[in-house]
N, C-alpha and C positions, 0 to 999 in steps of 0.2 A: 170772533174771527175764526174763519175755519180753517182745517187746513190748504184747502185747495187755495182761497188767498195767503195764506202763510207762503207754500211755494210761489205762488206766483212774484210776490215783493221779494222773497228769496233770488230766486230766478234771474230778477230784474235787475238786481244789484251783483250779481257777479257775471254779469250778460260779458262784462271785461275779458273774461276766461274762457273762452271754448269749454276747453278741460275740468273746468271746477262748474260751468253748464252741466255739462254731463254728469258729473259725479254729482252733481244736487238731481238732477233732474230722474236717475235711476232711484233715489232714496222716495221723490216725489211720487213714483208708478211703485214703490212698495207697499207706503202707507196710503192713500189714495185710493178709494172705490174704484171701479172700472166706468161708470160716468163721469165721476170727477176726476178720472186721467184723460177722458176722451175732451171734457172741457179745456185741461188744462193743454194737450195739444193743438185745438184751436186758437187758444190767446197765443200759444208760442209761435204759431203760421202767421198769425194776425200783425202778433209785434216785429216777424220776419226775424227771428232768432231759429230757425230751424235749422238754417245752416250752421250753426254752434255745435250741432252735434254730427257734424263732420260726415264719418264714412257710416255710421251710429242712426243712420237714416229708418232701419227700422226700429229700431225705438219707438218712432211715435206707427201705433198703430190704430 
């Protein structure tokens, strides 16, 4: 498993939280290549969880 799937199931399971979204999803673009952040903000537009990061919208870039 890589990590980019690691966040992703991460991600998935606290999809509940805005808040704890975010706060996983910052750790995700730390460790995380810059392709495999780029993938990982298309699965998040994809599953429609982008609005979880609120006002936090550049985040995904």
């Amino acid at each position: 498993m890589t990590y980019l799937d690691y966040y992703k199931i991460i991600l998935g399971k606290v999809s509940f939280d805005p808040q704890l979204f975010s706060k996983e999803y910052l750790k995700a673009k730390q460790i995380l290549k810059s392709n495999e952040v780029g993938d990982l903000n298309s699965w998040i537009q994809a599953k429609g969880l982008s609005s979880h990061l609120g006002n936090q919208t550049s985040l995904i870039s």
